[in-house]
C-alpha positions in Angstrom: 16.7 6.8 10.4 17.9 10.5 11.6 17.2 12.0 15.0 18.9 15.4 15.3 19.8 16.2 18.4 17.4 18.9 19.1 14.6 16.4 19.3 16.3 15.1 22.8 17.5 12.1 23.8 14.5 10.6 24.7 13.0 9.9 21.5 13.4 6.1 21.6 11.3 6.1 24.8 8.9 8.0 22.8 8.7 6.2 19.6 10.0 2.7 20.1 8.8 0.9 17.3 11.0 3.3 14.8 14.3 1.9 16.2 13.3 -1.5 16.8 13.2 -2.0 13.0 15.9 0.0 11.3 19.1 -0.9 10.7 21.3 2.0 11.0 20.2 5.3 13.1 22.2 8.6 12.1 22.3 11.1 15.3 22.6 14.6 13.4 24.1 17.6 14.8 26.2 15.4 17.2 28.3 19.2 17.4 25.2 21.0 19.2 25.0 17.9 22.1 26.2 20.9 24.4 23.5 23.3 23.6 21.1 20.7 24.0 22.1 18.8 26.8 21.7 15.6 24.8 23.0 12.3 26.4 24.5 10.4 23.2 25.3 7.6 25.7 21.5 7.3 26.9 20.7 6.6 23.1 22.6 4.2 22.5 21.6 2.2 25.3 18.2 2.8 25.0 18.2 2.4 21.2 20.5 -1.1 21.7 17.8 -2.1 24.2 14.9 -2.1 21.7 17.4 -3.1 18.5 20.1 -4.9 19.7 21.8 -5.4 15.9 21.3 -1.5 15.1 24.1 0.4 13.9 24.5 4.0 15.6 26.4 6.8 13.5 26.9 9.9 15.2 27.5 12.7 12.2 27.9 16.4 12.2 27.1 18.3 8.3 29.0 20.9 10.2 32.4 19.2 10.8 32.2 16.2 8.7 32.5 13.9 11.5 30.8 10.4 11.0 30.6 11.0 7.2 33.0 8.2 6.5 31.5 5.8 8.7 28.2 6.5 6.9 29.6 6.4 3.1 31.4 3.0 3.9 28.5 1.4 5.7 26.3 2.8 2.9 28.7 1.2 0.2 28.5 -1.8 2.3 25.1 -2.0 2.4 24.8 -1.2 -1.6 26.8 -4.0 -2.3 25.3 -6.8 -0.7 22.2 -6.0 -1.8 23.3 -6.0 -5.5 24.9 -9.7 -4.7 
């Protein structure tokens, strides 16, 4: 799943029941948090609260950053499920 920042940090209080069953959340935009006030600390508590095996990857299209954490947990993912 993808929240981009803009939507707020609130958005698992809103919608629960999307991160209580996905396994990996991707928090786009992570290099507007300042413009948007947005709490990436609150998320992941919140989102750990209603998922507690969820994998949180903060990434930026912008910078790059958390595109490597992606790609190898994607990689990871591929693989076990052709296994």
């Amino acid at each position: 799943m993808i929240l981009s920042v803009p939507e707020g940090d609130d958005k698992p209080l809103k919608y629960p029941l999307m991160f209580s069953v996905v396994d990996v959340l991707l928090i786009n935009k992570i290099d507007a948090m300042c413009i948007f006030d947005f709490d990436i600390e609150k998320v992941k508590e919140r989102v750990k609260k209603l998922n507690p095996n969820i994998k949180v990857i903060p990434i930026s299209a912008r910078t790059g950053e958390g595109f490597d954490e992606w790609i190898d947990w994607l990689r990871k993912e591929v693989k076990a499920w052709k296994e």
